[in-house]
N, C-alpha and C positions, 0 to 999 in steps of 0.2 A: 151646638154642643149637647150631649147625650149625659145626662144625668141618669144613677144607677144607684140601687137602694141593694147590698149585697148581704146574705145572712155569713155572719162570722165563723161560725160551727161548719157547715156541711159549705158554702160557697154559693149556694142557690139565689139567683137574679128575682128578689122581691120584686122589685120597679124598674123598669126603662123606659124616658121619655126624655123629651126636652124642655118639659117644665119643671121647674125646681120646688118641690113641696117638699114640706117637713116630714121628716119620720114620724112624727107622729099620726099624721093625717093618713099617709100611707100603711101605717102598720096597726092603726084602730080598729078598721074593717075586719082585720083577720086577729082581732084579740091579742095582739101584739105576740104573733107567734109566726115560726117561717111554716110556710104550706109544704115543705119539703118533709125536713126533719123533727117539727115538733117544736123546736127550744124557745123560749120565751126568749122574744127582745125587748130590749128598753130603749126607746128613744133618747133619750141622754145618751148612751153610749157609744152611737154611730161618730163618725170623722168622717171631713172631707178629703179626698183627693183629687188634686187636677192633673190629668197624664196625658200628656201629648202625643194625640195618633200621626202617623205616617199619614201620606196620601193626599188623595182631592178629594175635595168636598163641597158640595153646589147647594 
């Protein structure tokens, strides 16, 4: 399963992996800002979603 760390303002893919780290950890490196658009994020304020893809997967 592919976990995704997404900025809320512009949509820009922070993180994608298969290991589940905290926004925090992820978005400390970069001053808790997206590399895209600039906008501060807070860790608090991310949510989870689970969405079920189509397809195979090995």
């Amino acid at each position: 399963m592919t976990y995704e760390l997404v900025c809320s303002k512009c949509g820009h893919t922070i993180y994608s992996g298969f290991d589940l780290r905290s926004p925090n950890d992820i978005l400390k490196p970069m001053s808790y800002s997206c590399k895209k658009c600039g906008t501060k994020l807070n860790p608090s304020n991310f949510k989870v979603d689970v969405m079920k893809l189509e397809g195979k997967f090995a």
